[in-house]
DSSP file (Angstrom, degrees, kcal/mol; ACC not computed):
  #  RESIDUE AA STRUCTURE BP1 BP2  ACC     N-H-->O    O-->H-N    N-H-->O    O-->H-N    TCO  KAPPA ALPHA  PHI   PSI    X-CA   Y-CA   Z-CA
    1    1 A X              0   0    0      0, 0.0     2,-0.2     0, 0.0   131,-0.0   0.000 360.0 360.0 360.0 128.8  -54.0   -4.8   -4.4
    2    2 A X    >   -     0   0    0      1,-0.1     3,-1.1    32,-0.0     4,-0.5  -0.487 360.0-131.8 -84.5 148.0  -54.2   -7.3   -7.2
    3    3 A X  T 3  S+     0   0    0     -2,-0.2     3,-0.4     1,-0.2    -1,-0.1   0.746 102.2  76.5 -68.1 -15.5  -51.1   -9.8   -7.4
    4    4 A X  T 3  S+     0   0    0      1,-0.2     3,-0.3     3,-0.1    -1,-0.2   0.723  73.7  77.8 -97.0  15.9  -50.9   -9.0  -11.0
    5    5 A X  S <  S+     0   0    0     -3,-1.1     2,-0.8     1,-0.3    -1,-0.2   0.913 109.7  35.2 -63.2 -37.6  -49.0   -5.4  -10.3
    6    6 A X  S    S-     0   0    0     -4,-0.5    -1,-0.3    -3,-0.4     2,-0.1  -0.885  87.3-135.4-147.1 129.2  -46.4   -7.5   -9.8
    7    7 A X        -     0   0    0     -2,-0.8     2,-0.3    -3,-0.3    -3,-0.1  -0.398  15.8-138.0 -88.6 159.7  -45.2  -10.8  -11.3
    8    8 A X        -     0   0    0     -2,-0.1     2,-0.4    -5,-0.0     3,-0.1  -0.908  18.2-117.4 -90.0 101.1  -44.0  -13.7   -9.9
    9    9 A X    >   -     0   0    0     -2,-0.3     3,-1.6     1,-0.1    48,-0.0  -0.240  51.3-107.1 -66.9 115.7  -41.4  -16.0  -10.4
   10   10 A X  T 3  S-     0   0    0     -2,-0.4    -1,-0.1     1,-0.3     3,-0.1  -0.107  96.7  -6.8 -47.8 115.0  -43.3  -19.1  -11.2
   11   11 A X  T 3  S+     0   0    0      1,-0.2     2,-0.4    24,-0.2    -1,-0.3   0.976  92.0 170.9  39.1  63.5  -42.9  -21.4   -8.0
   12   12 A X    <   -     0   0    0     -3,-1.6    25,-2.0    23,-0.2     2,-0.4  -0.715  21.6-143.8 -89.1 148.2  -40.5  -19.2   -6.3
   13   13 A X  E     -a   37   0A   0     -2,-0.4    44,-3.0    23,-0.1    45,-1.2  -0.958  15.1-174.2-109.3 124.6  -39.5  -19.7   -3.0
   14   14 A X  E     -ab  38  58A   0     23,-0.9    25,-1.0    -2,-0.4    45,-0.2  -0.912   8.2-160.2-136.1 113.0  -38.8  -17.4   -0.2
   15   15 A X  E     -ab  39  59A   0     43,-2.3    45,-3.2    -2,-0.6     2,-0.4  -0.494  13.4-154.1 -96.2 157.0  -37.5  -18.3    3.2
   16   16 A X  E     -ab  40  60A   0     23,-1.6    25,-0.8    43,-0.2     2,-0.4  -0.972   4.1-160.9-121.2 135.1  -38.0  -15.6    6.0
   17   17 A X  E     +ab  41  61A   0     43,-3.4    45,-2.1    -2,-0.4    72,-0.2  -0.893  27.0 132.8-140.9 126.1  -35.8  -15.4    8.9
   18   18 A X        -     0   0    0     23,-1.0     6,-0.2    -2,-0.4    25,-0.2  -0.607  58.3-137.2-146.6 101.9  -36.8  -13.5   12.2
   19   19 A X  S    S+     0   0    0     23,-0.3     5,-0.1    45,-0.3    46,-0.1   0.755  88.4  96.5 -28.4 -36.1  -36.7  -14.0   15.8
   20   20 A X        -     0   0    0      1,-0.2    -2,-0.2     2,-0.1     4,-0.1  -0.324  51.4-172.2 -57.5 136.0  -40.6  -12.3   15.4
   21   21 A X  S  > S+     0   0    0      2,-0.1     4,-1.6     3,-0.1     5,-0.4   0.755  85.7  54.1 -94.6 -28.7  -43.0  -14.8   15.3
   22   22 A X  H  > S+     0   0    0      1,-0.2     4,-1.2     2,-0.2     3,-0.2   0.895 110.3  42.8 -81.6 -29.9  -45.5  -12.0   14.5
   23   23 A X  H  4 S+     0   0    0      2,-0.2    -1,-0.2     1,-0.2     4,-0.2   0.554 104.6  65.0 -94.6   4.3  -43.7  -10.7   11.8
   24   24 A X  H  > S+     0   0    0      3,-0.2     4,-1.7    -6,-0.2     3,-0.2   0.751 109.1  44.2 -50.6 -52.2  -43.0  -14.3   10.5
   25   25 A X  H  X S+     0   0    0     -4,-1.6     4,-2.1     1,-0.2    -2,-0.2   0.786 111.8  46.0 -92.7 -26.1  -46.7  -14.6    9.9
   26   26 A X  H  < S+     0   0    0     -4,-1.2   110,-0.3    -5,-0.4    -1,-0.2   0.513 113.9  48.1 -94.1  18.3  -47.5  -11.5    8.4
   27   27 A X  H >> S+     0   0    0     -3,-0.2     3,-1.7    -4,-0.2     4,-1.2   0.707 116.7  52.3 -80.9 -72.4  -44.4  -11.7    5.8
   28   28 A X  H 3X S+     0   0    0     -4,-1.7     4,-0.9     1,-0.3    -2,-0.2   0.660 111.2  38.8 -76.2 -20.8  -45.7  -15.2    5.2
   29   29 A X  H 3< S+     0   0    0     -4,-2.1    -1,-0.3     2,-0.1     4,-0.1   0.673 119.4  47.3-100.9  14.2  -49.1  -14.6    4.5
   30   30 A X  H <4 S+     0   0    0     -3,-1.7    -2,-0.2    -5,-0.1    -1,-0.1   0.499 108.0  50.4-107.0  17.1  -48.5  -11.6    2.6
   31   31 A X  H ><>S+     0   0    0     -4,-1.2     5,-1.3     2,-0.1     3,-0.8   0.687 112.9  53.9 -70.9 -26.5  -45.9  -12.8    0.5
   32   32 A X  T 3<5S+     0   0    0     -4,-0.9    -2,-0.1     1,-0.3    -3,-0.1   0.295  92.7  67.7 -84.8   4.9  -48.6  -15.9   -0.1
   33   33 A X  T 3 5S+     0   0    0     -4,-0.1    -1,-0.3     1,-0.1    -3,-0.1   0.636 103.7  48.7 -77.1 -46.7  -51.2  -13.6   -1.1
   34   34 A X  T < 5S-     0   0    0     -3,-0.8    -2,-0.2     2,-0.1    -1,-0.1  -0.178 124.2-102.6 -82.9  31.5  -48.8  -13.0   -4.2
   35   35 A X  T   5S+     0   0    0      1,-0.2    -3,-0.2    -3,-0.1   -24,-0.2   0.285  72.7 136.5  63.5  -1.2  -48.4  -16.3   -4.8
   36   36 A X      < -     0   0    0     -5,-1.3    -1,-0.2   -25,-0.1     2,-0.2  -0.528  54.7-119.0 -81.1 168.3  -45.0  -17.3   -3.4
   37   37 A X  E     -a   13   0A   0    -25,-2.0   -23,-0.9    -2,-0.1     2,-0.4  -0.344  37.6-165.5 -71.1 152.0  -43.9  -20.4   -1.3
   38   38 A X  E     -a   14   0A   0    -25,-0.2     2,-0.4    -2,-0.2   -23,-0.2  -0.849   7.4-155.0-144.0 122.6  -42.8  -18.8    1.6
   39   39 A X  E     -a   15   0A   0    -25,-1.0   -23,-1.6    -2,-0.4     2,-0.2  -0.968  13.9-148.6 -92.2 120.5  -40.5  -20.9    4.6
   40   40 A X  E     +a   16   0A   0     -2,-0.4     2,-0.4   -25,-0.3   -23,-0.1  -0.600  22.3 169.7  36.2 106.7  -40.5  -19.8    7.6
   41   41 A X  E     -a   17   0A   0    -25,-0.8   -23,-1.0    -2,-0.2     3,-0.1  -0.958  29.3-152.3-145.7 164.0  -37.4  -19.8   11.0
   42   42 A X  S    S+     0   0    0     -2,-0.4   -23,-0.3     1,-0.2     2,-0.2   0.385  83.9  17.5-128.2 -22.2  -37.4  -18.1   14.1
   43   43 A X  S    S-     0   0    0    -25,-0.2     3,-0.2     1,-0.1    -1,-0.2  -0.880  81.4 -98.7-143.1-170.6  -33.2  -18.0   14.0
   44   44 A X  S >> S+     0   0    0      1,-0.3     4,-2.3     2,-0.2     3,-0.9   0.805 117.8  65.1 -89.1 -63.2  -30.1  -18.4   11.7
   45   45 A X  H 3> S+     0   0    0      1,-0.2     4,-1.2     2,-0.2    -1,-0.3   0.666 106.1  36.1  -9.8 -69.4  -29.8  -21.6   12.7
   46   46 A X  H 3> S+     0   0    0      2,-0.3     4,-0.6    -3,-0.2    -2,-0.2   0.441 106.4  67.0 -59.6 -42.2  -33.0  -22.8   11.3
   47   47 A X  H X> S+     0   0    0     -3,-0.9     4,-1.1     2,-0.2     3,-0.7   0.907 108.0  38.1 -63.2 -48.5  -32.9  -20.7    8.3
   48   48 A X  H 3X S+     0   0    0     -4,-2.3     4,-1.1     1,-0.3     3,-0.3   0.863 109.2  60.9 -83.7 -34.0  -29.7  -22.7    6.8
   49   49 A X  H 3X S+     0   0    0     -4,-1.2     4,-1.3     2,-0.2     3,-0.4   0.807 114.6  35.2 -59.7 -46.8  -30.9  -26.0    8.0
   50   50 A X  H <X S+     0   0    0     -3,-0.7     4,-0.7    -4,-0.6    -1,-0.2   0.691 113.0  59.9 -97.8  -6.8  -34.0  -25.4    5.7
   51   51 A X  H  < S+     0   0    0     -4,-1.1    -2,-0.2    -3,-0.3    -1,-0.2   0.801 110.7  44.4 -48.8 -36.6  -31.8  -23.6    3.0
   52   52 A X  H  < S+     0   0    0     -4,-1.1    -2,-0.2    -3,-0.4    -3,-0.2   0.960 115.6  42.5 -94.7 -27.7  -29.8  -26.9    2.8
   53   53 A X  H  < S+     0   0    0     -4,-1.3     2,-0.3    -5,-0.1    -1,-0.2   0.621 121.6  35.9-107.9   2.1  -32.5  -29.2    2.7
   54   54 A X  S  < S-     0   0    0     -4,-0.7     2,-0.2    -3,-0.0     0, 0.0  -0.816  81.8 -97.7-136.0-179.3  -34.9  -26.9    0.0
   55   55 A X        -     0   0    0     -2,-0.3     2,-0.3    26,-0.0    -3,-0.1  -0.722  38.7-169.3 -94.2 117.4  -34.6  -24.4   -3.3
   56   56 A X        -     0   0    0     -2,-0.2   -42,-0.2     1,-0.2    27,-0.1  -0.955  17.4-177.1-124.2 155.7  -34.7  -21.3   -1.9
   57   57 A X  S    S+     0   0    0    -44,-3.0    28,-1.9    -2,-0.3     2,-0.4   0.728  78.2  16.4-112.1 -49.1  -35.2  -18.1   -4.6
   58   58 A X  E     -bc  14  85A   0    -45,-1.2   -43,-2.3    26,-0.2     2,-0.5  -0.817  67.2-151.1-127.0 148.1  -35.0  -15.4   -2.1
   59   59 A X  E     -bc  15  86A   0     26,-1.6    28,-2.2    -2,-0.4     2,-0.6  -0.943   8.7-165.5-137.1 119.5  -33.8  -15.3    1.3
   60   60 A X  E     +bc  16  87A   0    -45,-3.2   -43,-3.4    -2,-0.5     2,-0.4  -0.872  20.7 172.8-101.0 108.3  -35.4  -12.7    3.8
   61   61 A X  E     -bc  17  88A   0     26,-1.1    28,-1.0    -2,-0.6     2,-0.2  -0.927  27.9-125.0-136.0 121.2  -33.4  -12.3    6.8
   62   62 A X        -     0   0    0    -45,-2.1   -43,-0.2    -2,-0.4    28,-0.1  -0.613  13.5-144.4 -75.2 143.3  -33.2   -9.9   10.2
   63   63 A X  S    S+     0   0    0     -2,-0.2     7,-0.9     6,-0.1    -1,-0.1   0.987  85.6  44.0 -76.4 -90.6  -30.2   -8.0   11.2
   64   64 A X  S    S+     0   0    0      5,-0.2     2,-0.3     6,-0.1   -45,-0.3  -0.252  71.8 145.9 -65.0 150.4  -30.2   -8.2   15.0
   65   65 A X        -     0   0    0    -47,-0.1     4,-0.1    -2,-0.1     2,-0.1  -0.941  51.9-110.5 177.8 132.2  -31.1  -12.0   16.4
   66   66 A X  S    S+     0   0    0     -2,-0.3     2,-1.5     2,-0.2   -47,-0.1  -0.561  97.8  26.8 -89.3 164.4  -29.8  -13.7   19.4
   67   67 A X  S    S+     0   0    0    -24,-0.1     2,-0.5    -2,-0.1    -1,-0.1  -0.656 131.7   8.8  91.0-104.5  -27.4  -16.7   18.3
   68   68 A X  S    S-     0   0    0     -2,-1.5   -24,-0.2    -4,-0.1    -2,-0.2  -0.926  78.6-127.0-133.3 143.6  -26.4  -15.6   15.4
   69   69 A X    >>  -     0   0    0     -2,-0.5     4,-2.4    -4,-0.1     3,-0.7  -0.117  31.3-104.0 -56.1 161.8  -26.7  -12.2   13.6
   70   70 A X  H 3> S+     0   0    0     -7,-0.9     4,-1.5     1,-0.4    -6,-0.1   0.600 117.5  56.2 -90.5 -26.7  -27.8  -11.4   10.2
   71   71 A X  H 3> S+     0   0    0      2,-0.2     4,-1.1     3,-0.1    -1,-0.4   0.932 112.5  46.2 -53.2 -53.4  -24.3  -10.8    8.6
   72   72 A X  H X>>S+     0   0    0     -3,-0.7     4,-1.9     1,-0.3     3,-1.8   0.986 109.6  49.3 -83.5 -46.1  -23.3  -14.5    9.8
   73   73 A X  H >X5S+     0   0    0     -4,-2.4     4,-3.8     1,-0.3     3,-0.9   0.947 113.3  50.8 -60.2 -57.2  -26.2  -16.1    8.6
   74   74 A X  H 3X5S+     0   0    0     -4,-1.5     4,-0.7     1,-0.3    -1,-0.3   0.648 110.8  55.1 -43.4 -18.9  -25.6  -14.0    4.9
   75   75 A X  H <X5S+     0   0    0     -3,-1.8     4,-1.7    -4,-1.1    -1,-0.3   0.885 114.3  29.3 -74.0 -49.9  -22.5  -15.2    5.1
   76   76 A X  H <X5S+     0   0    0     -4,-1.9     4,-2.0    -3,-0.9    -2,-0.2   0.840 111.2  65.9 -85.1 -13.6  -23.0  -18.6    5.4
   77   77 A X  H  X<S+     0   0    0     -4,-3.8     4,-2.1    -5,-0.6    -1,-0.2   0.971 100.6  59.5 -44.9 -65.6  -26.3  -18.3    3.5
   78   78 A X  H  < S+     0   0    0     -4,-0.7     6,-0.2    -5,-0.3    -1,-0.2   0.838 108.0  41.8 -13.9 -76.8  -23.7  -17.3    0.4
   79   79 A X  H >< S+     0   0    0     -4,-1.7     3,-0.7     1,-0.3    -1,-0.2   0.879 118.4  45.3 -72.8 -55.4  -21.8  -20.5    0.5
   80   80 A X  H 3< S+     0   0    0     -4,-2.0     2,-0.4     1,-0.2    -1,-0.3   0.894 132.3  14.2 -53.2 -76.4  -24.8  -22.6    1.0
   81   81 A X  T >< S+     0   0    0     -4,-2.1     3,-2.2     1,-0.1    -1,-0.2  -0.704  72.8 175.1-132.4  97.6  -27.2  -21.3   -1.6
   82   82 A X  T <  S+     0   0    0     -3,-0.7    -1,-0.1    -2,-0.4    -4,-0.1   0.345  80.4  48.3 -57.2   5.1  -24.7  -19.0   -3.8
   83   83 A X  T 3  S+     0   0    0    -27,-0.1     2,-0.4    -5,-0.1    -1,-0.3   0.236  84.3 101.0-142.7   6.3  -27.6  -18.3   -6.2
   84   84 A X  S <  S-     0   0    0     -3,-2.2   -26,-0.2    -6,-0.2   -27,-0.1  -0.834  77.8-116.2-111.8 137.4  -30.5  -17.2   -3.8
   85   85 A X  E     -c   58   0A   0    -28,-1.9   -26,-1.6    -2,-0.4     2,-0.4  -0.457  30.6-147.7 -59.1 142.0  -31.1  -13.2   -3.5
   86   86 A X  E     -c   59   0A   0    -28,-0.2    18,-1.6    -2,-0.1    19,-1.5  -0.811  17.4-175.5-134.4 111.4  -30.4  -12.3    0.1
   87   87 A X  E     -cd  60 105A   0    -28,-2.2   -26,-1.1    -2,-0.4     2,-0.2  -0.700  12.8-145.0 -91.3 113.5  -32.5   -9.3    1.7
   88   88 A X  E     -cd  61 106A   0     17,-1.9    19,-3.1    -2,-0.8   -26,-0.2  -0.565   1.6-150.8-101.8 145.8  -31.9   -8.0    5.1
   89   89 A X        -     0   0    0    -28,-1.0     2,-0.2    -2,-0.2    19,-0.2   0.171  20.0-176.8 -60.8 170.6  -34.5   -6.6    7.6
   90   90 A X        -     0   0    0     17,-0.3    19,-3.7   -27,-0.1    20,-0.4  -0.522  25.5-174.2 172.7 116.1  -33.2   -4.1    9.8
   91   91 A X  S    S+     0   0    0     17,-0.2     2,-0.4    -2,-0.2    17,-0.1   0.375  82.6  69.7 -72.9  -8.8  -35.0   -2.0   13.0
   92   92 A X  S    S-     0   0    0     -3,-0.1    -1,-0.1     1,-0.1   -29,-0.1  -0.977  80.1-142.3-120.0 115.4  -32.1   -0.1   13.1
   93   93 A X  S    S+     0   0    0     -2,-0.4     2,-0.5     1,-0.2    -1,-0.1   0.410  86.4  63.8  -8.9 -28.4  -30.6    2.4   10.8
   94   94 A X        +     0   0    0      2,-0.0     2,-0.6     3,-0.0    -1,-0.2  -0.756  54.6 158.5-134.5  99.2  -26.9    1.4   11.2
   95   95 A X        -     0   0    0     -2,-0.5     5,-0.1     1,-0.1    -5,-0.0  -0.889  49.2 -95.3-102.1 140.6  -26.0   -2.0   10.0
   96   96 A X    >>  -     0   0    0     -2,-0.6     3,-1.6     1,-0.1     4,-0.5  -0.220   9.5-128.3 -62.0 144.8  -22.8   -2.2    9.3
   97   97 A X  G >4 S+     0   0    0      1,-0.2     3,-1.1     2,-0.2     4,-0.2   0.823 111.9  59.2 -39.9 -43.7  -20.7   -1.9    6.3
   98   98 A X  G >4 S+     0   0    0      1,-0.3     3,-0.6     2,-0.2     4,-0.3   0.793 109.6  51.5 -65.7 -30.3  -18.9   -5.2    6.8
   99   99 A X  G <4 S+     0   0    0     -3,-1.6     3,-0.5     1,-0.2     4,-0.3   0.746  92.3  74.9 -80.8  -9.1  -22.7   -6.6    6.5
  100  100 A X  G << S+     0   0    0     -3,-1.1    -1,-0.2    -4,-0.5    -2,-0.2   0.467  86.4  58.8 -72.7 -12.1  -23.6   -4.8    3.4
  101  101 A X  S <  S+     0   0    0     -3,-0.6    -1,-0.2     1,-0.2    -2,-0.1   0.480  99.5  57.6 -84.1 -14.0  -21.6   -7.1    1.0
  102  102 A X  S    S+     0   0    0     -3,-0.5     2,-0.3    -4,-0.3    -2,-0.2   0.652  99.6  61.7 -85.4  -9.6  -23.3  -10.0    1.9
  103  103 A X        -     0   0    0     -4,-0.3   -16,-0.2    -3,-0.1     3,-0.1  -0.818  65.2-144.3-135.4 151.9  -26.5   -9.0    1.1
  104  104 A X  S    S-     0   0    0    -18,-1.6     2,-0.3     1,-0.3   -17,-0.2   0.608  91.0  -4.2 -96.5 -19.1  -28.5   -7.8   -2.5
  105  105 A X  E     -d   87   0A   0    -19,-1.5   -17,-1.9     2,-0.0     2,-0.5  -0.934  57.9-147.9-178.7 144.1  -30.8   -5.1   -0.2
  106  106 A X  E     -d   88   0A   0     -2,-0.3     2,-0.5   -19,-0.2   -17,-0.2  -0.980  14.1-160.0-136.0 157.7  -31.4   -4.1    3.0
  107  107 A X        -     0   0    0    -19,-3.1   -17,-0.3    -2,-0.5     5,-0.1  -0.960  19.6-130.9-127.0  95.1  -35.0   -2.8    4.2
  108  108 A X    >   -     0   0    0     -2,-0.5     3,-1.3   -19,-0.2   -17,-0.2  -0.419  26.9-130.6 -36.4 123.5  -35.7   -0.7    7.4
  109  109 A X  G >  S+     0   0    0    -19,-3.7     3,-0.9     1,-0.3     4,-0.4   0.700 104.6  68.6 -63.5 -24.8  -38.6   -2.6    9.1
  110  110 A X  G 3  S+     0   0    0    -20,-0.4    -1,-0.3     1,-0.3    -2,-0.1   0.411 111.5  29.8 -76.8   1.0  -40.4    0.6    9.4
  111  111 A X  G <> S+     0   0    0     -3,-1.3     4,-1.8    -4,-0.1     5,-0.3  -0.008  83.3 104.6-141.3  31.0  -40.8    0.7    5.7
  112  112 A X  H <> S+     0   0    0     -3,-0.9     4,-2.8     3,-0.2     5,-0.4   0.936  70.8  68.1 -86.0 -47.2  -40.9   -2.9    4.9
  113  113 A X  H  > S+     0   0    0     -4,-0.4     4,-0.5     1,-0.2    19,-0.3   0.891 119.2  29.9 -30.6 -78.5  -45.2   -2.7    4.2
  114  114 A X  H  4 S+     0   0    0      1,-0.2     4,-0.3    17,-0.1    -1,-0.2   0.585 126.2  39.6 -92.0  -5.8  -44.0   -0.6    1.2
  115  115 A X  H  X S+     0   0    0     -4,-1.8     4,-2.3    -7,-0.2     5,-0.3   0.832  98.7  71.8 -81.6 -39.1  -40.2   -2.0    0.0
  116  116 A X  H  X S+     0   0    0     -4,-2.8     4,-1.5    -5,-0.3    -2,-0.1   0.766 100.6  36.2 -87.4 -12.0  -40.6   -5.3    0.4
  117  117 A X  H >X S+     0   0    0     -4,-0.5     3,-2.6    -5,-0.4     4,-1.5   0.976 119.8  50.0 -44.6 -82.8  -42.8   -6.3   -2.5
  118  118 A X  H 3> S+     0   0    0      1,-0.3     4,-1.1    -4,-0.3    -2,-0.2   0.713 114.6  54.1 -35.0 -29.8  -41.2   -3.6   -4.8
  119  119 A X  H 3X S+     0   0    0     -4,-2.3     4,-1.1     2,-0.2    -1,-0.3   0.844 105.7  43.8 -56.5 -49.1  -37.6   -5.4   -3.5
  120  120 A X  H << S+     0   0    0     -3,-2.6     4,-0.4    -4,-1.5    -2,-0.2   0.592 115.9  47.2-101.6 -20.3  -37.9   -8.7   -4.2
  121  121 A X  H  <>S+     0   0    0     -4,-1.5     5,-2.0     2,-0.1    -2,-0.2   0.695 106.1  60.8 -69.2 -39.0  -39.5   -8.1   -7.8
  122  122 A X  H ><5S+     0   0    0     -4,-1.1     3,-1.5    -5,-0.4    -2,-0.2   0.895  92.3  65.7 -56.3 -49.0  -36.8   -5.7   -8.5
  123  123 A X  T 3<5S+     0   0    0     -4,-1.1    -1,-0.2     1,-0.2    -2,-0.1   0.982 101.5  58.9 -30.6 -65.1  -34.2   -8.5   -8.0
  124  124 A X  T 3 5S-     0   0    0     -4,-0.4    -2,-0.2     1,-0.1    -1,-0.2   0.071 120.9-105.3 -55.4  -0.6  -35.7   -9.8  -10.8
  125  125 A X  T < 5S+     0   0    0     -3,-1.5     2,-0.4     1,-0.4    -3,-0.2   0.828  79.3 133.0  90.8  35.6  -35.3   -7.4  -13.3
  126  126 A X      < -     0   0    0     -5,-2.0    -1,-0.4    -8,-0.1    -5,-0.1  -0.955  48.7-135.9-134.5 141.2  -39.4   -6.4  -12.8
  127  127 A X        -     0   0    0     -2,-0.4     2,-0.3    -3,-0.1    -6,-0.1  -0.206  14.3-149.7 -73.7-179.4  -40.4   -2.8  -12.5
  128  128 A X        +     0   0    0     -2,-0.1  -122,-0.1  -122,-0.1  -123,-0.0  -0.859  22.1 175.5-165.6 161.6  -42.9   -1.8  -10.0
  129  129 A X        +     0   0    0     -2,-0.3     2,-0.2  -124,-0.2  -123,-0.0   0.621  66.3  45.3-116.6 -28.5  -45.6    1.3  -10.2
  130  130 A X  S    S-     0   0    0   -125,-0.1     2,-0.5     0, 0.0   -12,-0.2  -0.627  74.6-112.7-126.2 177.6  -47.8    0.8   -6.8
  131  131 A X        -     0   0    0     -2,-0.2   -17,-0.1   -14,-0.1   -16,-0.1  -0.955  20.4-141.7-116.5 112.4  -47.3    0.0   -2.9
  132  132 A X        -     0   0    0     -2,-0.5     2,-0.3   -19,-0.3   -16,-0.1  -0.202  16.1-132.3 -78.7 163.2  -48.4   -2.8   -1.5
  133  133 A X        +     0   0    0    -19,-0.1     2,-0.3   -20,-0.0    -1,-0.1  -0.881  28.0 169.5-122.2 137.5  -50.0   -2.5    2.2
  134  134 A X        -     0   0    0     -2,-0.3   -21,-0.2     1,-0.0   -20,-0.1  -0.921  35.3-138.1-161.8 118.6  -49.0   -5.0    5.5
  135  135 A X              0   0    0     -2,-0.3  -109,-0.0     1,-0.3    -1,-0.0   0.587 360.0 360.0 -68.1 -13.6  -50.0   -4.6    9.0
  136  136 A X              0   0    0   -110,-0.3    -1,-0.3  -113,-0.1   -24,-0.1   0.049 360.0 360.0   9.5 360.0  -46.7   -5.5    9.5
């Protein structure tokens, strides 16, 4: 799949947070195959600690997590960087309502190989026509 199906916010940045380390590395090098920065946390914790201290454009975050869950981090993610899109991950079918206001899109991990491209340009006011592919 060529990166130019879908554009790119010129030095966008996109933090990932998931207790998976294996799906940590395959989000981050195939968002970096399309040319974003991509940051990297294994908890919530971790995520806002490198939210405060960098630009983040997009924030990719899983629902279930030990510590703290994906609503709290979205919450505080909000306050922190009011201006960064925040998409949540999900293995499960029923996240809760009360988490659905914090967040711009939420993605079933069983489909994430073909949303999350199409997601995260669609923030952005960009169509998209094809499906990108992720062992994921």
């Amino acid at each position: 799949m060529s990166a130019a199906v879908y554009p790119v916010l010129q030095s966008a940045v996109l933090l990932c947070i998931d207790d998976n380390e294996d799906l940590l590395e395959c989000e981050r090098s195939f968002l970096e195959s399309f040319g974003y920065s991509v940051l990297t946390a294994e908890s919530g914790g971790k995520g806002l600690e490198l939210a405060s201290k960098h630009w983040v454009d997009v924030v990719i975050l899983d629902y279930f997590m030990p510590e703290m869950n994906g609503q709290e981090v979205a919450i505080k993610m909000r306050r922190l960087r009011p201006e960064a899109a925040i998409i949540m991950l999900s293995g499960a079918a029923d996240v809760p309502e009360q988490a659905l206001k914090w967040v711009d899109a939420v993605i079933a991990k069983d489909r994430l190989a073909s949303q999350l491209l199409p997601t995260i340009t669609q923030l952005y006011g960009y169509g998209s026509t094809s499906q990108p592919s992720c062992d994921a």
